[in-house]
N, C-alpha and C positions, 0 to 999 in steps of 0.2 A: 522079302520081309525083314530080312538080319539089316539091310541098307538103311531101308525106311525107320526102321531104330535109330539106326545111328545114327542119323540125321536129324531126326528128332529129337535124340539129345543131344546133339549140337547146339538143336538151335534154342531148347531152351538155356544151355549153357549160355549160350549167348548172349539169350535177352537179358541172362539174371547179372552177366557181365558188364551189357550197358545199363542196366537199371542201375548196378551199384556205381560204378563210373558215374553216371547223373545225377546219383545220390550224392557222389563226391564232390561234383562241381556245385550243385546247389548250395554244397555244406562253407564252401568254400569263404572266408571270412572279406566280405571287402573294406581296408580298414581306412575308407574314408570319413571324414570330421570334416565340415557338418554332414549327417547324413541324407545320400542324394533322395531323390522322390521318387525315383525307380530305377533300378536295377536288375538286369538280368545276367548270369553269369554263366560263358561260355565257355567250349570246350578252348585248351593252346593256351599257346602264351604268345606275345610279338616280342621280340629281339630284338635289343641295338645294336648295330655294328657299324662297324666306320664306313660303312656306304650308306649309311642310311641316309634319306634326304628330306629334306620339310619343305616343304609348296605351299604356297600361298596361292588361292586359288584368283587372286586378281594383284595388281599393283597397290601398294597402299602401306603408307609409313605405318600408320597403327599396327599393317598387320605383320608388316617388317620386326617391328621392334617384339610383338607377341613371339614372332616364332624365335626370332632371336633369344629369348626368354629361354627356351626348350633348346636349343642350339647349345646356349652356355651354359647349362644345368649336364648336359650328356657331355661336355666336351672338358668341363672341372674335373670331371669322377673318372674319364678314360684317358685322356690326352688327346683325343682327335681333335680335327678341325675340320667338324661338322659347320654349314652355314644354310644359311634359309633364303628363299628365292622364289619368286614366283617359275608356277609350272611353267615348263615351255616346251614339251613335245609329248606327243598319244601312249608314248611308250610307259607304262606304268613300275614303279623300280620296283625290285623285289623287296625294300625295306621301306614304308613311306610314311609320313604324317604329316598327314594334308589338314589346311586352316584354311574355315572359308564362312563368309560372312552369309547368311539367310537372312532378308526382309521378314519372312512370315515367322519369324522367332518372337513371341511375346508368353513374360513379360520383359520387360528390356533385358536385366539381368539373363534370361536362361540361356543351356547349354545343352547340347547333347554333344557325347566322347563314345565313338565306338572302338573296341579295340580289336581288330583279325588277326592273323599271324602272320599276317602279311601288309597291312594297314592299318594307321590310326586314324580315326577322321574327327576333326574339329568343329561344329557349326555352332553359329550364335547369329545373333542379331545385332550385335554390340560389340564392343572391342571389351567391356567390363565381362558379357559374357564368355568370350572366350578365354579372360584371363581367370576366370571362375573353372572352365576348365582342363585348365592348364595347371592352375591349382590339385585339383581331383588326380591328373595322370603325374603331378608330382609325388602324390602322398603313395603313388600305387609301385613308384620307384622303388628300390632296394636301397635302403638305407648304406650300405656299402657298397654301393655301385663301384663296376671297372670293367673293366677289357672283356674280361671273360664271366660277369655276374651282370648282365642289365638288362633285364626282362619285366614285361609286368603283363598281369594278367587278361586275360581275353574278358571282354565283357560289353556289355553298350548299356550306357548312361543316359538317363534325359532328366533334368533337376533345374529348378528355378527355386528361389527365395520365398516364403512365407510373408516376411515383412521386407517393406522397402528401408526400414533406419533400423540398424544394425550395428551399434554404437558402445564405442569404449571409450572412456574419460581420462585425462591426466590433470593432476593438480601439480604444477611448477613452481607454485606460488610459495608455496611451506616449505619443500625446496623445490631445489631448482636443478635440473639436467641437460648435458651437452648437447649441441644439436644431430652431434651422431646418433646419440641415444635415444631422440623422437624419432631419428628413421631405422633404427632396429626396431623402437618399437609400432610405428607404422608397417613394418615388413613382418609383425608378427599377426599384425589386424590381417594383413592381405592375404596368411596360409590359410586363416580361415574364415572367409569369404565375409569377413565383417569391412562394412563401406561406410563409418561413421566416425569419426579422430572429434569428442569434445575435448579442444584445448584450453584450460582455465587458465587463463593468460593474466588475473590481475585479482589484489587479494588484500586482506588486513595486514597481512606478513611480507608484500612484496608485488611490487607493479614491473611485470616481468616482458612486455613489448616496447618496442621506442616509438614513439610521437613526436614526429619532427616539431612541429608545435606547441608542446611542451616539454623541453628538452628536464628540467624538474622532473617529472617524474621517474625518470631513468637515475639522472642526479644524486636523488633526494629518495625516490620512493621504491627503486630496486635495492635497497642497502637497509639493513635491520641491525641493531647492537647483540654479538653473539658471542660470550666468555670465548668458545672452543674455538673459534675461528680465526684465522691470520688477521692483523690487525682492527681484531676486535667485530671485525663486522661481517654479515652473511648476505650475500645476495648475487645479483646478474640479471642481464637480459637479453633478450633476442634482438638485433638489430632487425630493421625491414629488410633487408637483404637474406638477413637469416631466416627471416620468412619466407620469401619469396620460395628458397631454394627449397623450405621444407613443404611447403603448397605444391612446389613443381613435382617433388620427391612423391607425395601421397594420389597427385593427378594420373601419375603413370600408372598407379598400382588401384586404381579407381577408388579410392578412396575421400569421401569429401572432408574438409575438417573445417569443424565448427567452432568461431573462436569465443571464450566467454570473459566477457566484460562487465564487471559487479557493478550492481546497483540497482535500489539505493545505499545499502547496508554493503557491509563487508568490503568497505572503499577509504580504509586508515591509510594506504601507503598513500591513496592519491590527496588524502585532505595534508598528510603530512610534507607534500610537494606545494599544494596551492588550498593552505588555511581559508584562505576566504571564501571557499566553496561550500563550507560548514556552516553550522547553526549558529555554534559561536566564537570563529572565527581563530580556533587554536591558541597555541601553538600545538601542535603533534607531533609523537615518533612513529614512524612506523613501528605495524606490529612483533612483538618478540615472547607471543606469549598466545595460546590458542585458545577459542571461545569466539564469542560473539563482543561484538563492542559497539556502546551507546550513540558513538558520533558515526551520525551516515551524511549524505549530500542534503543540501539544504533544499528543500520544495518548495520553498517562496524564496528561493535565489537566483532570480534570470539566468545570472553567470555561471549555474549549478548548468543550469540547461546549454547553454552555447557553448562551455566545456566539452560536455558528453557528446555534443551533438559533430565539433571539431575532432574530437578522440574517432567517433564514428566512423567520420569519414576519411580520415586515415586508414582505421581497420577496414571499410570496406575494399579499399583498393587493394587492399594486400588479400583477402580472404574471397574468392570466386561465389562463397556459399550463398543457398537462396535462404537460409537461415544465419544469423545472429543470435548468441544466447548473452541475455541482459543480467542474466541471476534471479532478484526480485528475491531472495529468500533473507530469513531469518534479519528481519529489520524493526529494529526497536523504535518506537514512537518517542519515547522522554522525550528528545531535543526537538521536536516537533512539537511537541505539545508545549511546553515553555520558548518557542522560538516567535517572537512577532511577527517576521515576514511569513512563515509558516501558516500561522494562526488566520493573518491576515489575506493569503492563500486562499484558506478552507472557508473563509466569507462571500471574496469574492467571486469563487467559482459556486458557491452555495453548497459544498458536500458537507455532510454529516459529521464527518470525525476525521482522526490522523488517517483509517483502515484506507477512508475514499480520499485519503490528498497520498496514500502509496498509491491508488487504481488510477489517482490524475498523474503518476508521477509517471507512470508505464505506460499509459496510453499515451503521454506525450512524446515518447521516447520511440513509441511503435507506428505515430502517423508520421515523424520526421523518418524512421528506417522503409518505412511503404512508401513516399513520396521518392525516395532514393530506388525502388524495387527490390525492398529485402523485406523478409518477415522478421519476427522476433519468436523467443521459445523463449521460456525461462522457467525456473521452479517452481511448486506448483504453489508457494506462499501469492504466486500474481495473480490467484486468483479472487484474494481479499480484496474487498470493496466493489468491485467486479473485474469481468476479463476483460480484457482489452480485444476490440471485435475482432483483429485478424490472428492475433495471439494463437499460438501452440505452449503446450505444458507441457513441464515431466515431472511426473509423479513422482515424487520420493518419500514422503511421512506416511507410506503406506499407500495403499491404491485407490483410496476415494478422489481424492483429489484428481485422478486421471479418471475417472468414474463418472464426477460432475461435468467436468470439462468435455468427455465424448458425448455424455449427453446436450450439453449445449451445441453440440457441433464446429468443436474445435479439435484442431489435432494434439495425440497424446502419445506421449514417449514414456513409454512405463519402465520409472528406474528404480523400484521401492527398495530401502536398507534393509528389508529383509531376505531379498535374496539377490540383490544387485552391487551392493557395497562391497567391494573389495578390498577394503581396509580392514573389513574383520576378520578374525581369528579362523582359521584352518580348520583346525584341530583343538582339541579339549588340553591337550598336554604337550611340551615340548618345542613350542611356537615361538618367533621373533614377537617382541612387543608390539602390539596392537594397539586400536582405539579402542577396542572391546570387537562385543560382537560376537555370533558364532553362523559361520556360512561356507559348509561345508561344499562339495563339490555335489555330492548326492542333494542336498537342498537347491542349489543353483538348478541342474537339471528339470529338477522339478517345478519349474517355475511357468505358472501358465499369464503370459501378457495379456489376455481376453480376459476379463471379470465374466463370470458367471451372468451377472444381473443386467448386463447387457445384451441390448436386442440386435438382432442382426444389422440392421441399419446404423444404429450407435455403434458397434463390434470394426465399421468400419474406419472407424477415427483414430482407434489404436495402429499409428504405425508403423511402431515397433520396440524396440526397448533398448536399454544401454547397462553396460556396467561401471561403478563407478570407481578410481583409484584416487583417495584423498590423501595427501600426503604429510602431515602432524608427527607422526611416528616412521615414516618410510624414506630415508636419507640418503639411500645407492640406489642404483641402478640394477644391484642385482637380487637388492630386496623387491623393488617395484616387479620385477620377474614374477618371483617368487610370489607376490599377491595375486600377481594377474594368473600365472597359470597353474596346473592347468585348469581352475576354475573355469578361463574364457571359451576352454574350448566346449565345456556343457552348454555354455549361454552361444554360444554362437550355433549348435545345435538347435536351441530352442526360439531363435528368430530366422532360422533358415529353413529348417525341414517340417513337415505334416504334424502337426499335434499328432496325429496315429500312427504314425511312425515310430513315433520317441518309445526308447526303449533302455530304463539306464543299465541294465545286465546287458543289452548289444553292444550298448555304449562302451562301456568296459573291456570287450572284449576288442572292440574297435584301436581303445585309445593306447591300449599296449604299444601299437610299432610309434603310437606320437613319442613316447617318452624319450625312445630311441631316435629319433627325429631331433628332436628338441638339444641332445644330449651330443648328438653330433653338428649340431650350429650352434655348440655354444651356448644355447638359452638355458639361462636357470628358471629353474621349475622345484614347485614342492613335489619331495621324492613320497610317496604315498606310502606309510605305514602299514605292517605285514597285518596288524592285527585292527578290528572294527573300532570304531571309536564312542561307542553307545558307550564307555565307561564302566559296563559290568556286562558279563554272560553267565546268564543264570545255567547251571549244571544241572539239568533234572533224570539224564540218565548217563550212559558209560560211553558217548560218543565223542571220537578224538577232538581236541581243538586244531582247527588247517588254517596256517598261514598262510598270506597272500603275496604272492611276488609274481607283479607283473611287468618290472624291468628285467629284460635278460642281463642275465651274467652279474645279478645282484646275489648278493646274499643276507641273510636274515638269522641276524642272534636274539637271543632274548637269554631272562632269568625267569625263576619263580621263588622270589626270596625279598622281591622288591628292589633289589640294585641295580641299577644302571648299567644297561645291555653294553659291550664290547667287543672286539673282535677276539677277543679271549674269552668271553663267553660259548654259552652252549650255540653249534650252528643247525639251526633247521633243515632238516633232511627231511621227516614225515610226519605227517599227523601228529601231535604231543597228546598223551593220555594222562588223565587228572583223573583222580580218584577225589580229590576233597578241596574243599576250598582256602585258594590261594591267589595269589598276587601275583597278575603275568605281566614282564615288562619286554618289549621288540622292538628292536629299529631296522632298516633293510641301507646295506652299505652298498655302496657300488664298486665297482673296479678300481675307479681314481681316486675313491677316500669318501668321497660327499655321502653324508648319510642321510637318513630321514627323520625328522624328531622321532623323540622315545615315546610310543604309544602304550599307555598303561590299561588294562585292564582286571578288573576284581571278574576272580570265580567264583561263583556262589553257589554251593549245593545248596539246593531248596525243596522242598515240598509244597508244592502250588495251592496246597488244600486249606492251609494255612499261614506259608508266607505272604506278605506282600501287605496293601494300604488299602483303606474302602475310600471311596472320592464319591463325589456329588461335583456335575459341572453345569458350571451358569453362565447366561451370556447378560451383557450389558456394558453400559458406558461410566465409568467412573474414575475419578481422582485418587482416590482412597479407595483402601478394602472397605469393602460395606457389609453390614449383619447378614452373613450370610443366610441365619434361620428363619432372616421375613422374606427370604427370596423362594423361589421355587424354583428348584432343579431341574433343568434343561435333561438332565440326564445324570447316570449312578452307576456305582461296579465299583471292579476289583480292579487294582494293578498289583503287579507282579515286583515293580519296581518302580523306584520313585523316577520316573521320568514322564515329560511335557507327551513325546512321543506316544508312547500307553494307551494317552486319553483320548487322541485323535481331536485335538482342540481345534477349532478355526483357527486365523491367523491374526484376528485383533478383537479386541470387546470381549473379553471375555473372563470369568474366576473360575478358583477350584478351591473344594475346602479337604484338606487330605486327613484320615485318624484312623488310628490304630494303635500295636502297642510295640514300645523299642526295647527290646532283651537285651538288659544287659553281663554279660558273663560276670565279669570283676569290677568289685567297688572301688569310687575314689573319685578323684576331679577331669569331669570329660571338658574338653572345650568347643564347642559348634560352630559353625562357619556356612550361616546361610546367604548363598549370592542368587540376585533376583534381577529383572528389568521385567515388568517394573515391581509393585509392591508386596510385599509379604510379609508372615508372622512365623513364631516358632513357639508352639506352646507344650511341657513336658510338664510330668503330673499336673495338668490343668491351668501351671501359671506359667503366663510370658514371659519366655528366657528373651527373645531376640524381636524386638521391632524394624525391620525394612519395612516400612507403609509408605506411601507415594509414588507421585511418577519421576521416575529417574531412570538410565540406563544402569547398565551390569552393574550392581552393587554389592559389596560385600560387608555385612555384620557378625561380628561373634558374641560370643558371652561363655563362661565359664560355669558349670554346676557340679554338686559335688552327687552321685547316685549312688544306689545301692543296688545290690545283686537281685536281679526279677526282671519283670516285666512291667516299663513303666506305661504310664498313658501318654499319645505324642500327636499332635495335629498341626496339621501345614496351612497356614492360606496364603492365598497366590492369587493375583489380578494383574491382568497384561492390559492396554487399552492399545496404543498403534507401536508399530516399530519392530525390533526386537523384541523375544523374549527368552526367558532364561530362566532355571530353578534348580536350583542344587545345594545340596545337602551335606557337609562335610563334616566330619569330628576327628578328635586324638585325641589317646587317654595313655594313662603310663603304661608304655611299650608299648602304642602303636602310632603310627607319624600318620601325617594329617592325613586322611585318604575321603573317599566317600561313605557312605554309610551305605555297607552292604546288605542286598534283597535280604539274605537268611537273617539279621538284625529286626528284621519288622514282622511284626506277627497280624494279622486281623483282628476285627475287634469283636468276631462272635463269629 
């Protein structure tokens, strides 16, 4: 009986030992980016060591050169001279990873990666598949890999793509970058599993390919007049050769790239190469100056078309892709509409207006690219006047236009500015100059490329989405970084893995070891600030504020005094306790110096029963604010604080009318500072201090008022229609510098 005890608490000992052990593997973080589609995670680890050996389970240069991939990744970090070879004997090594191609692997892309402690195995379908995951058992590597640190965890993978276009943008045109520097950053598309390079190769500011053909535009229309620049002028371009090698460079790493050639609009460098291609007939400089410009290609000019059509067929032989993007966007009629051959055009073809001599201008452009076997994509402005039949979109003024377009049954690349733009702004405070903008990484994530209002059938046209990096404001190489990541790496989540999968707290906890990743290839990346960026944290009880630091071996200062955090500032060790409201400012430093901008935030002790603003939210389509009190409200409440967030507003069509009352402690002259995209008002004791009305992007108004000590009256309106939007509320008065207007300042209005 004493045995049978014993043995019995053995063996619940036991069990409760591998329940927790299982508990521990399950827990286990796999910090793969994009997240795979299933995962299961085993007990071990596999080990490399200098016997290891890679097989290839058949002969085949593709899969030479893949495993050679994983060959010279283990042999940089340790010093061996590990090599890859097809199997050739029964004997199995005690260290192996084996690549081997499967027929029955669909869709093309997937992969399954198992990992034993004694085996890695590779299958796909495809050579793209297997370098998808090749990719996966990179990211599983140890960051400081060596001799004696190279292990990675047990586990078996099976993961394919969501969407098949999976796309990030570069604009070269505004400037312009080395050809090294498209293949670092094509090698950044390829860690995570994006297989889409649009290259904007020609532009108002700069025609950045060579055309044997027209040797002028290289000439003539790669070269812009620029004060800073060595004699006086800015430009460059990629020879065909330089193409060629950078087509070769992205085909290894399965990447297609799409090249894009303007038009009709946004084609000054080439009217200022060959004037006669214009409405009226120049003279032109190329552009030096950013916006939209009146002269585009002429539509009643034959030689407008045999140009393009010559330019074409250049591009095509250098570009492999079954897509071309033509542009089609932002094209102003004027020079059409006062052009006679134009005019003359719109008779003889019988269309309506300038909208259908732009849909004759693109359809003509996309039956010579079909006769050749190529499609056309372009912005979603090609959809005016009509689509062109075999035409693909992308949606960027918001997501209708990719909406109509899958409803017609045409393919759609959903790239809208508001969460695909990567020229905008990071962060609220402490950011490189931007175009405006605010697109944060937590917003990219959250981005669903399937509209709602689409039906299953139509849901299939979407096929997939891109991010885009415009370049006006972005001049290095390591600013373009710095826009791109790590935003790309949420959006390449969100075109690779399960909509039900997405998780952005796993996310986060994933993207940790990228930073360290990133940090040791050299890539710049924006360093993520310790503190949230909402702009204000309301204080309603006694619980610490915790900063966030998710680079190892970073550290995080801040102040509470509003001065500019340093390394002589206070360092973050725990929790910070705040008893009353105050001004927190953080940045997180790294080892080698690089910081992160300075993240500000207002604390606000409040009382929720009475702080905050009463709103009423409407939806509609408008230009201007309209009388909000002949509308009827969508919906009513409280916020707690003057943010868009609060109201859980859609993403376009939509007003808010905000009132309540603004406390102010001490009399004297305040000054306001309302910035909006698109329109809005500022109205204190009843009468309008500040007009922002219309549609515009990020805009900023002030005005000056002189107040007295109380409780004044204060209403907000606010109307967004597409795009961005934005709303913020800023003052300073004697002794205190410009900040927001904090929650405990606003009172309700009953």
């Amino acid at each position: 009986m004493h045995k049978t005890k014993k043995f019995l608490l053995l063996t619940i000992v036991l069990f409760v030992f591998s329940t927790l052990i299982q508990g521990a593997i399950k827990q286990r973080v796999i910090p793969i980016i994009p997240k795979p589609v299933k995962v299961e995670v085993t007990k071990g680890t596999f080990k490399f060591t200098g016997q290891t050996k890679i097989w290839m389970s058949e002969q085949s240069e593709e899969l030479q050169k893949l495993g050679g991939l994983i060959a010279e990744r283990i042999n940089r970090s340790t010093g061996w001279k590990i090599i890859s070879a097809v199997g050739t004997t029964r004997k199995i090594p005690r260290s192996l990873v084996l690549i081997q191609f499967k027929k029955d692997f669909l869709p093309n892309e997937a992969y399954s990666l198992e990992i034993k402690p004694r085996k890695i195995t590779i299958a796909a379908g495809s050579g793209a598949g297997i370098f998808y995951a090749i990719q996966s058992l990179f990211q599983l590597m140890p960051v400081d890999a060596s001799k004696n640190n190279f292990s990675v965890p047990c586990a078996t993978i099976e993961d394919s793509p969501r969407f098949k276009w999976r796309g990030v943008h570069l604009d070269v045109c505004r400037h312009m970058f080395p050809v090294e520097f498209i293949k670092k950053y094509i090698d950044i598309l390829a860690m995570y599993k994006m297989n889409t390079f649009h290259w904007h190769l020609t532009e108002d500011q700069g025609w950045r390919i060579e055309i044997k053909k027209y040797p002028k535009l290289t000439e003539i229309g790669a070269w812009r007049k620029d004060s800073l620049s060595e004699n006086n002028k800015y430009g460059g371009f990629y020879t065909q050769d330089q193409i060629r090698e950078v087509v070769a460079y992205a085909n290894e790493r399965y990447i297609n790239i799409v090249p894009e050639i303007e038009m009709p609009g946004h084609s000054l460098a080439a009217l200022a190469s060959y004037p006669e291609l214009s409405c009226s007939g120049g003279p032109f400089e190329v552009g030096s100056s950013w916006g939209v410009v009146e002269d585009v290609y002429c539509a009643g000019n034959d030689k407008a078309f045999e140009f393009l059509q010559n330019v074409l067929t250049e591009v095509m032989d250098l570009f492999p892709s079954q897509y071309i993007h033509i542009g089609g966007d932002e094209v102003p009629k004027d020079r059409w509409k006062n052009c006679p051959k134009c005019q003359a055009r719109i008779k003889a073809e019988g269309l309506k207006d300038e909208s259908q001599l732009q849909s004759y201008f693109i359809q003509r452009i996309e039956k010579f690219l079909n006769s050749k076997g190529k499609k056309i994509i372009g912005w979603d402005e090609i959809l005016e006047g009509g689509l062109a039949p075999n035409a693909a979109v992308m949606s960027w003024r918001g997501i209708d236009g990719g909406i109509a377009a899958a409803k017609a049954k045409h393919n759609v690349v959903m790239s809208p500015s508001t969460h695909c733009y990567f020229d905008h702004y990071q962060g609220l405070s402490g950011e490189p100059l931007a175009i405006g903008g605010y697109t944060p990484i937590e917003k990219v994530y959250s981005y669903e490329p399937v509209p709602d209002v689409l039906n299953e059938e139509e849901a299939k046209y979407i096929i997939g989405a891109q991010a885009n990096v415009w370049t006006e404001y972005i001049a290095t190489t390591d600013h373009v970084e710095y826009m791109l990541l790590p935003r790309m790496l949420a959006l390449s989540e969100v075109v690779w893995s399960p909509k039900i999968l997405r998780n952005y707290s796993d996310f986060s906890k994933r993207i940790e070891k990228h930073y360290d990743i990133l940090l040791s290839k050299k890539i710049n990346f924006r360093i993520p600030p310790p503190i949230p960026e909402s702009g204000e944290y309301l204080l309603t009880g006694h619980k610490p504020i915790e900063l966030n630091r998710p680079i190892k071996y970073s550290k995080i200062y801040y102040t509470l005094d509003g001065s500019e955090p340093n390394e002589k500032s206070k360092s973050y060790t725990r929790p910070i306790k705040i008893f009353k409201s105050t001004f927190l400012k953080a940045k997180t430093i790294l080892k080698n110096g690089k910081a992160s901008g300075t993240a500000s935030l207002i604390i606000s002790v409040v009382d929720t029963s009475v702080n905050g603003l009463n709103y009423k939210y409407y939806e509609g389509d408008w230009n201007v604010l309209p009388n909000f009190d002949s509308l009827t409200a969508v919906k009513s409440g409280r916020i707690k604080k003057l943010s868009l967030s609060e109201i859980k507003a859609r993403e376009d069509y939509f007003g808010i009318m905000l009132d309540g009352f603004l406390k102010i402690e001490n009399p004297g002259d305040y000054t306001f500072y309302l910035t909006s995209d698109d329109g809005s008002k500022l109205l204190i004791n009843n009468n309008e201090l500040i007009n922002n009305d219309g549609l515009h992007g990020s805009k900023e108004v002030n005005a000056k008022i002189n107040l007295n000590t109380g409780k004044c009256p204060i209403k907000i309106f606010f109307f967004e229609k597409i795009g961005d939007q934005n709303l913020k509320l800023e003052y300073e008065s004697p002794g205190i510098t410009r900040r927001l207007i904090p929650a405990s300042m606003f009172f309700f209005n009953n």
